[in-house]
C-alpha positions in Angstrom: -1.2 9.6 25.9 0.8 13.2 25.1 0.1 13.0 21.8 -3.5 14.7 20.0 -5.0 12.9 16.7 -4.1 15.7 14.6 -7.4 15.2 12.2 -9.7 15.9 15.3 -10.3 19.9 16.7 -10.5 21.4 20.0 -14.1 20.7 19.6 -13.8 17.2 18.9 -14.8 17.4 15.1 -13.1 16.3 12.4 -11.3 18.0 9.8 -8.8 18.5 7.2 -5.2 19.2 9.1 -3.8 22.6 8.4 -0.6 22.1 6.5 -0.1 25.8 5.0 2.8 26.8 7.3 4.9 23.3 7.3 8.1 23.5 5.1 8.0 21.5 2.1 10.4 18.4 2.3 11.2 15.3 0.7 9.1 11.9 1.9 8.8 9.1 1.1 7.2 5.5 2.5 7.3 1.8 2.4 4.8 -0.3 2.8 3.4 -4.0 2.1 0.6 -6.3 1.6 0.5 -10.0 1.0 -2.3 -12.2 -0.4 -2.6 -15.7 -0.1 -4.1 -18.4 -2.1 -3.8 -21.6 -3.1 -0.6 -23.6 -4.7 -2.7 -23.8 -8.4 -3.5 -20.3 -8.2 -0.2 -18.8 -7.3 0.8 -21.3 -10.5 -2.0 -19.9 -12.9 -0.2 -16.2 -12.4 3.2 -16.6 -12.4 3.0 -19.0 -15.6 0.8 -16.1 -17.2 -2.2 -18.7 -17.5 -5.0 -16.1 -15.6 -7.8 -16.2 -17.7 -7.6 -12.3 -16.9 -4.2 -12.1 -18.2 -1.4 -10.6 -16.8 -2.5 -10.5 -13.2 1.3 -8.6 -11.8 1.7 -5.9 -14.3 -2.2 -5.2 -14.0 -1.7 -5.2 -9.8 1.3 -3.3 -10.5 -0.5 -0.8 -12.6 -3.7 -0.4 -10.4 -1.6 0.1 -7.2 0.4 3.1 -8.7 -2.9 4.1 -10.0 -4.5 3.9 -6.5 -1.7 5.8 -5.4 -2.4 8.4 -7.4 -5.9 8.9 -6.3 -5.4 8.3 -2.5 -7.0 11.8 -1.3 -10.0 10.9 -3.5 -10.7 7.7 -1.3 -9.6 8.7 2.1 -11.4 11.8 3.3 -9.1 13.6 5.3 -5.9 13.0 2.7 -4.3 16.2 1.2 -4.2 16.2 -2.7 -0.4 15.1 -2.9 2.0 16.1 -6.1 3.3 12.4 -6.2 7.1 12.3 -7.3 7.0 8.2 -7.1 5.2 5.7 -7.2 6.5 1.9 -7.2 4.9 -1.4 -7.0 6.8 -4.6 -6.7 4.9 -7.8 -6.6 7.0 -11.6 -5.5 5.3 -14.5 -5.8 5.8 -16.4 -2.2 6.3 -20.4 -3.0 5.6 -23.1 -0.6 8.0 -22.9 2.1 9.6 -19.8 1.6 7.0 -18.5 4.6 7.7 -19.8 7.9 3.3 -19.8 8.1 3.9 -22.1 5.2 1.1 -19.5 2.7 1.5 -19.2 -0.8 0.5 -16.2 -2.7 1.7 -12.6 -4.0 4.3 -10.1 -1.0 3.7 -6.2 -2.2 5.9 -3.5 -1.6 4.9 -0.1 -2.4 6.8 3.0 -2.4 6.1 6.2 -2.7 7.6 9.7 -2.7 6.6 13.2 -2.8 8.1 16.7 -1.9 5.7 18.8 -0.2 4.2 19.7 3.5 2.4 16.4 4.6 3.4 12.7 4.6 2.6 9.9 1.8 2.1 7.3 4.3 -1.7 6.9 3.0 -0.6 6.4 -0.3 1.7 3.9 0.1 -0.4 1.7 2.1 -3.2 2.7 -0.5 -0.9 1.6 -3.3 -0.4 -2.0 -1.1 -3.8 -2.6 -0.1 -5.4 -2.0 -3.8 -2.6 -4.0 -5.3 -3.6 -7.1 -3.3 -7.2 -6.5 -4.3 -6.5 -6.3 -8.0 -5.0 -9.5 -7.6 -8.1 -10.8 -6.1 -10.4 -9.4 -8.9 -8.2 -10.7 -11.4 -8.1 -14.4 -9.4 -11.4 -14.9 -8.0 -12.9 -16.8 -10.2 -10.9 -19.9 -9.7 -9.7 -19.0 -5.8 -12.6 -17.3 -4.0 -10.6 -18.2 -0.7 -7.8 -16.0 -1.2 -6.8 -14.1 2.2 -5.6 -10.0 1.9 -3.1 -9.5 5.3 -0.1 -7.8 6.5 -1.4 -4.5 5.2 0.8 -2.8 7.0 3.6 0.6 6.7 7.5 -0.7 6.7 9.3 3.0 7.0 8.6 6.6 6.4 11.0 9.4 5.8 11.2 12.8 6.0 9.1 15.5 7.7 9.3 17.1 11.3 9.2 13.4 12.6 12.2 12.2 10.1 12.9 8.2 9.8 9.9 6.3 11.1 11.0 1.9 10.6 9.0 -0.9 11.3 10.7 -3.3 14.1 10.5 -7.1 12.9 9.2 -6.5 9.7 
């Protein structure tokens, strides 16, 4: 393996990347979470019925929140001037999966203009999206499953367009 894990020294510490000489440019990245759950639950939501209440707009809320606050979570992040943050949550109906689950497909993307990726905040966006939708849900569907956390594309940078194959 050519490449070095860029958050790891000649020493073998770790420690914040060095980003002070890199060109600001425009990025942005794509990326998803799903979270499944039973038939009645995936009903409760979309009819508006969560004791909770609106569990999508809230999911949709907390992921652009989470977002927002990705260097706070993740130790190594850079503080990131955020130009966009999007969350999109489908309901998935029985038999529109070919693994036959039911539940909520997030897609988060984000943007920024600056010297280091959004990547993390994307998939930060995602992965506390499906969660809200767990805290807002538990209480009638303790089973529910959080997968596919995954990134679908980046853009931009010294690296350019980064896609997911078979996504």
């Amino acid at each position: 393996m050519t490449e070095q894990l860029t958050h790891i020294d000649e020493n073998g510490e770790v420690r914040m990347v060095d980003v002070s000489q890199k060109s600001d440019t425009e990025r942005v990245a794509v990326a998803e979470g799903f979270i499944s759950m039973k038939p009645e639950t995936l009903a409760l939501i979309v009819e508006g019925k969560a004791a909770k209440g609106d569990v999508l707009a809230c999911a949709r809320v907390a992921g652009v929140m989470a977002a927002k606050k990705t260097s706070d979570l993740i130790p190594m992040c850079h503080p990131l001037n955020i130009t966009k943050a999007k969350v999109e949550c489908e309901p998935v109906r029985e038999g529109e999966r070919a693994d036959g689950r039911v539940g909520i497909h997030v897609v988060t993307t984000c943007g920024v203009t600056g010297k280091t990726g959004i990547e993390m905040e994307a998939l930060t966006a995602a992965s506390v999206a499906c969660l809200t939708v767990y805290d807002m849900c538990k209480a009638v569907d303790r089973g529910m499953e959080i997968t596919d956390v995954r990134l679908l594309k980046k853009d931009g940078g010294k690296t350019g367009l980064w896609l997911r194959e078979n996504s």
